[in-house]
C-alpha positions as CSV (number, residue, x, y, z in Angstrom):
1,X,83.2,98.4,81.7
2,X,85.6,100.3,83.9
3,X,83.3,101.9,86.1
4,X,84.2,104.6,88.8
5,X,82.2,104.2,92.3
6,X,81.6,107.9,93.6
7,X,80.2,108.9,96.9
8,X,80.9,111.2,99.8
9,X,84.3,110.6,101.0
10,X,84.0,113.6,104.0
11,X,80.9,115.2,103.3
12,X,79.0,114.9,106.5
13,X,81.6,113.4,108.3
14,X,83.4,116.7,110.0
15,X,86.6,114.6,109.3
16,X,86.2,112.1,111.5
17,X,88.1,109.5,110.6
18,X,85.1,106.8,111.5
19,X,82.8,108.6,109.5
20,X,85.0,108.8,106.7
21,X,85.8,105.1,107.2
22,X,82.0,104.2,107.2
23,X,82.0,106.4,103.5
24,X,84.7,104.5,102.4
25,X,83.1,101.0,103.1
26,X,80.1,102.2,101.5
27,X,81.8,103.0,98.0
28,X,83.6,99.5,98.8
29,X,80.3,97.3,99.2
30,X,79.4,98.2,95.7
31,X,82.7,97.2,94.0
32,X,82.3,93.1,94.5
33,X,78.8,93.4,93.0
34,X,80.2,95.5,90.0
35,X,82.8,93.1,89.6
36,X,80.6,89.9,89.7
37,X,78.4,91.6,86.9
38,X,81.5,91.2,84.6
39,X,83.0,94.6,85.6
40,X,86.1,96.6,86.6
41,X,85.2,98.7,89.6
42,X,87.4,101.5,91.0
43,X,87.3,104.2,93.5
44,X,89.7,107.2,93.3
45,X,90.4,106.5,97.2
46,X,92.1,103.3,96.4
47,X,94.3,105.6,94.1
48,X,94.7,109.2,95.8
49,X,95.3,108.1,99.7
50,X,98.4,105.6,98.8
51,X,99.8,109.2,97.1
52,X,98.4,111.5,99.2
53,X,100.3,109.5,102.1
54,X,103.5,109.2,100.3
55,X,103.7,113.0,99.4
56,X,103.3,114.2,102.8
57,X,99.6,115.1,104.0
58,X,99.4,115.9,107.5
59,X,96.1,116.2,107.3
60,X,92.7,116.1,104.9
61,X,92.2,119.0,103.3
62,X,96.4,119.9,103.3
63,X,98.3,121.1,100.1
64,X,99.3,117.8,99.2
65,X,95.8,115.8,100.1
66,X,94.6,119.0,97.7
67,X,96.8,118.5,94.9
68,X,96.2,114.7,94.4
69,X,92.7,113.9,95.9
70,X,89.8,114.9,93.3
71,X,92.3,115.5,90.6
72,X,93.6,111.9,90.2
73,X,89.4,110.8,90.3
74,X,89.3,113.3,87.3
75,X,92.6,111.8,85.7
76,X,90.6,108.4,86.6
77,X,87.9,109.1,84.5
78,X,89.5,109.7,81.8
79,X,89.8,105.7,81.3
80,X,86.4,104.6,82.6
81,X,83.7,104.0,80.7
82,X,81.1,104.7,83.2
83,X,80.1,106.3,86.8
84,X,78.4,104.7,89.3
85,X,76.8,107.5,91.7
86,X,76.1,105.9,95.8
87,X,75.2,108.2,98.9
88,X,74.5,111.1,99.9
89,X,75.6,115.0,99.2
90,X,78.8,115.1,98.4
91,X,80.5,118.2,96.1
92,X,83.6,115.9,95.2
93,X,81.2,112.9,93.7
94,X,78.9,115.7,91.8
95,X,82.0,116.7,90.1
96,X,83.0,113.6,88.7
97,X,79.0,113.1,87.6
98,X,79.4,116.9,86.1
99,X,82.9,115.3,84.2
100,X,81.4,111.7,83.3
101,X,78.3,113.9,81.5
102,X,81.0,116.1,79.4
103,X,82.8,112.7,78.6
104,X,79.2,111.3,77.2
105,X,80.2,108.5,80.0
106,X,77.6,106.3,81.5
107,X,76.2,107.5,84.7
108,X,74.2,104.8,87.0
109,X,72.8,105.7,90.2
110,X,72.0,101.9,91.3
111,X,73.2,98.7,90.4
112,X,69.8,97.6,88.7
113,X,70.8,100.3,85.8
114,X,74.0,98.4,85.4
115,X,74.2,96.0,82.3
116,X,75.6,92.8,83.0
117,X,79.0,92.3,80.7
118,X,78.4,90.5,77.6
């Protein structure tokens, strides 16, 4: 399965950078596991910040961060097969859950619920 890792990117975090970072890596320590279970992981981060960068954000939260962040997850979606849900509150990760149920998609909220890949 092509499964999407969602978490809190900057919920909690007040935008600092280190938090964020530390939300980041903990979206990341899930993908190796997914992967060794037979799995394609993916996080929308590794997607939107390389174009959020290259189209000019300043800053999180800017026009261009707003026009590419949670809308290329969304886009992102529509080629998984599943959602893998990690941390704590976060309105960005809820959406994609709220999407991946309209989508009849998988949703897993640990990596026990995951089926290894035949």
């Amino acid at each position: 399965m092509f499964i999407l890792i969602a978490g809190p990117y900057r919920s909690g975090t007040n935008d600092d950078p280190k938090k964020i970072a530390a939300n980041v890596h903990l979206m990341e320590s899930f993908a190796l596991p997914i992967f060794r279970m037979g799995h394609i992981p993916v996080l929308g981060e590794w997607f939107a910040l390389p174009l959020v960068h290259l189209a000019g954000s300043k800053q999180i939260g800017d026009e261009p961060f707003n026009e590419i962040f949670h809308p290329i997850a969304e886009r992102l979606l529509e080629k998984c097969d599943a959602v893998l849900r990690v941390g704590g509150a976060s309105q960005g990760a809820d959406l994609m859950i709220e999407i991946a149920q309209k989508r009849n998609l998988h949703i897993y909220f640990t990596l026990d619920e995951i089926p290894l890949s035949e």
